[in-house]
N, C-alpha and C positions, 0 to 999 in steps of 0.2 A: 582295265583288263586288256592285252593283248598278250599277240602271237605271233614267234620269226619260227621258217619254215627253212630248210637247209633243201636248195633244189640242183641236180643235179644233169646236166646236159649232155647229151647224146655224147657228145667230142669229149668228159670229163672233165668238162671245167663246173664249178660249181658258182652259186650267190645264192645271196639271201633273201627271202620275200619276204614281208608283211601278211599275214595265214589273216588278220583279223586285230582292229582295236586302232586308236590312233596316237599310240606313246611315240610311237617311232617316226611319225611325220613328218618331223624336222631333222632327220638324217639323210644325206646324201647315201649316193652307192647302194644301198637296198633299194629291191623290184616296190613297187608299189601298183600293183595291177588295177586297184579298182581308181586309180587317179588317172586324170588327163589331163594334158597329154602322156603319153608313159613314158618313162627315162628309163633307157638300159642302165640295168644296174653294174657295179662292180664283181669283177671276174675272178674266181681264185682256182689255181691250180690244180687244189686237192680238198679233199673234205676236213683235214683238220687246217688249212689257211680261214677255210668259209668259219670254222666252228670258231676257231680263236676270234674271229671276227666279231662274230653274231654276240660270242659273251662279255667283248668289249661294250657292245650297244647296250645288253642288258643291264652291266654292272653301273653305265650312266646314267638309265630310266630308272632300276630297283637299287638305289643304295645299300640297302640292308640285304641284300641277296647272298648267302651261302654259296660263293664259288666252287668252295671241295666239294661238297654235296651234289652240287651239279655235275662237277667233274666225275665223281666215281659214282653217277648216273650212269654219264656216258661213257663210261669205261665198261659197265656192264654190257650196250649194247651190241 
């Protein structure tokens, strides 16, 4: 089980953190707060750069994962 959290910075740049779990450990550019030392993560523009991102990560931890469903998740919000 884990959790990517889309955070969003005063200046509107976005990244992605690790909310909980250790599937994504071995990914670069994501926040990872409760690790040390901490590494700035990777910076994106806008909230749909960080998003496309974040379900790139997903779709190589969950192979079987429902993209469209996801997608017209977040299309509702």
């Amino acid at each position: 089980m884990c959790g990517l959290i889309l955070v969003e910075c005063v200046d509107g740049r976005w990244f992605i953190e690790v909310d909980f779990g250790h599937d994504f450990d071995s990914f670069a550019g994501i926040s990872k707060p409760k690790y040390s030392p901490y590494v700035a993560p990777n910076f994106y523009s806008n909230r749909e750069g960080a998003l496309t991102k974040a379900l790139e990560l997903i779709r190589q931890v969950h192979h079987n994962i429902n993209v469209n469903k996801i997608s017209d998740y977040i299309k509702e919000m």
